[in-house]
C-alpha positions in Angstrom: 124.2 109.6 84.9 122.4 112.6 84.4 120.2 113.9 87.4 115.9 115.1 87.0 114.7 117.7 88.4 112.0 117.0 91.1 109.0 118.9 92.4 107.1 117.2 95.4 104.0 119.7 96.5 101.2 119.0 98.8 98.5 121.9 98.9 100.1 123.3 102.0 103.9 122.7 101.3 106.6 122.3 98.9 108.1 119.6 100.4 111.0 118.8 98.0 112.5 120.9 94.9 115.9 120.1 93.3 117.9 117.5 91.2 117.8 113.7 92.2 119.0 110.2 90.4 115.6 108.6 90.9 112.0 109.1 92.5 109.8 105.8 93.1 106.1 106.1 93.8 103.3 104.4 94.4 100.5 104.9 91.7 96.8 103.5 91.4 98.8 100.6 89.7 101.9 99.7 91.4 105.3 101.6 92.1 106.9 103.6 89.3 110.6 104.7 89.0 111.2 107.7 87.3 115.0 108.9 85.9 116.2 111.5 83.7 115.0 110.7 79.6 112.0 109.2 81.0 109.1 108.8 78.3 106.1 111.1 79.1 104.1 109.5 81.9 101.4 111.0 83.8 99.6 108.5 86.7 97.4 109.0 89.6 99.1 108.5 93.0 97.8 105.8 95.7 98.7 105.4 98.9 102.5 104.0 99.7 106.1 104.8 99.9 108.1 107.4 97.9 111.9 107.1 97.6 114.2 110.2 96.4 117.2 108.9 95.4 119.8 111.9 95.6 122.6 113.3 93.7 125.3 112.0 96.1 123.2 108.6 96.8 121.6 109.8 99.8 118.1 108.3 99.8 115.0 110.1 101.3 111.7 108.4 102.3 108.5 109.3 102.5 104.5 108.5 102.7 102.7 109.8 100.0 98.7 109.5 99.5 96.5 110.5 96.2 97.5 112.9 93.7 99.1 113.1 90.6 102.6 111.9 89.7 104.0 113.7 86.0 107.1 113.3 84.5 109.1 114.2 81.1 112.4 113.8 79.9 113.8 116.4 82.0 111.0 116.9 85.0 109.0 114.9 87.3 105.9 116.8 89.8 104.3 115.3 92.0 101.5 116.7 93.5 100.0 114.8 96.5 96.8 115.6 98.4 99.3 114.1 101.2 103.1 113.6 101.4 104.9 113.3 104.9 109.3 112.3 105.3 109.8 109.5 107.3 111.7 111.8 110.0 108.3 114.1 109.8 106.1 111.1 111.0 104.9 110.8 114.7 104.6 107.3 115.2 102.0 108.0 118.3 99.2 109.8 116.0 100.2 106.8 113.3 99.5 104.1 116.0 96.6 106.2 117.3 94.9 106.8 113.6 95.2 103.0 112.5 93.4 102.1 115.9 90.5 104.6 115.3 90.8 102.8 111.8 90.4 99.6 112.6 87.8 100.1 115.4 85.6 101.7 112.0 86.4 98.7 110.0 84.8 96.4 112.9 81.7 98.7 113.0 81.0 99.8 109.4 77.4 100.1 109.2 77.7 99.4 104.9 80.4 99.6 101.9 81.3 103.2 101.9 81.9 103.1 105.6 83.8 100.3 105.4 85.9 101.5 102.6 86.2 104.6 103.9 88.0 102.9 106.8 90.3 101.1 105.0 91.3 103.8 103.4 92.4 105.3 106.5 94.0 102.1 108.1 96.0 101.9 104.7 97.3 105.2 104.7 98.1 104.8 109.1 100.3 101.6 108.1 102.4 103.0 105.4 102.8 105.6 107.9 104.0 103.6 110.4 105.8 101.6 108.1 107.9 104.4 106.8 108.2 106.5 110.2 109.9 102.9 111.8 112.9 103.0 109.0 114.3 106.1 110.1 
């Protein structure tokens, strides 16, 4: 099985560049699995896992949040406004950010606030959810 070659970029970081077997993320509309030959496919990230499959099986995990995930036949980029490995993830600040979340979902004043705040507990449980497998 031929391998693709991977970017994964955040504004700050390259957080990943070199040949895997698979990537899955988490788009607007459900989880994607990308492998060398892929059809053209361009999709707007959401918030949820990402899984590197390696060459030698090893598997890498990660929370990703918005962006853009493209791929060819040959290439997939992903560039997230957020992208964190599950060994990178400090549990504390995740528990800490999903109570501040949920403390603004009880007092949201309208719908913005309140999505705005869902939006941030969303992104503290995949966080936490991804941090706790390693």
């Amino acid at each position: 099985m031929a391998n693709i070659h991977v970017s994964i970029v955040t504004a700050d970081d390259t957080l990943f560049e070199g040949e895997a077997r698979q990537i899955v993320v988490r788009t607007t509309e459900g989880d994607v699995g990308l492998m060398h030959g892929h059809i053209p496919y361009v999709a707007a990230l959401g918030i949820g896992p990402l899984t590197l499959i390696l060459p030698d099986g090893e598997r890498k995990e990660g929370a990703i949040a918005h962006g853009i995930v493209q791929a060819d036949r040959e290439s997939v980029s992903v560039l997230a406004h957020s992208c964190e490995w599950a060994n990178e993830i400090d549990l504390t600040r995740a528990e800490r950010a999903k109570a501040r979340a949920e403390a603004a979902l009880n007092a949201a004043a309208n719908r913005i606030e309140m999505d705005r705040a869902e939006i941030k507990l969303k992104r503290a449980l995949v966080r936490l959810q991804i941090g706790g497998r390693q």
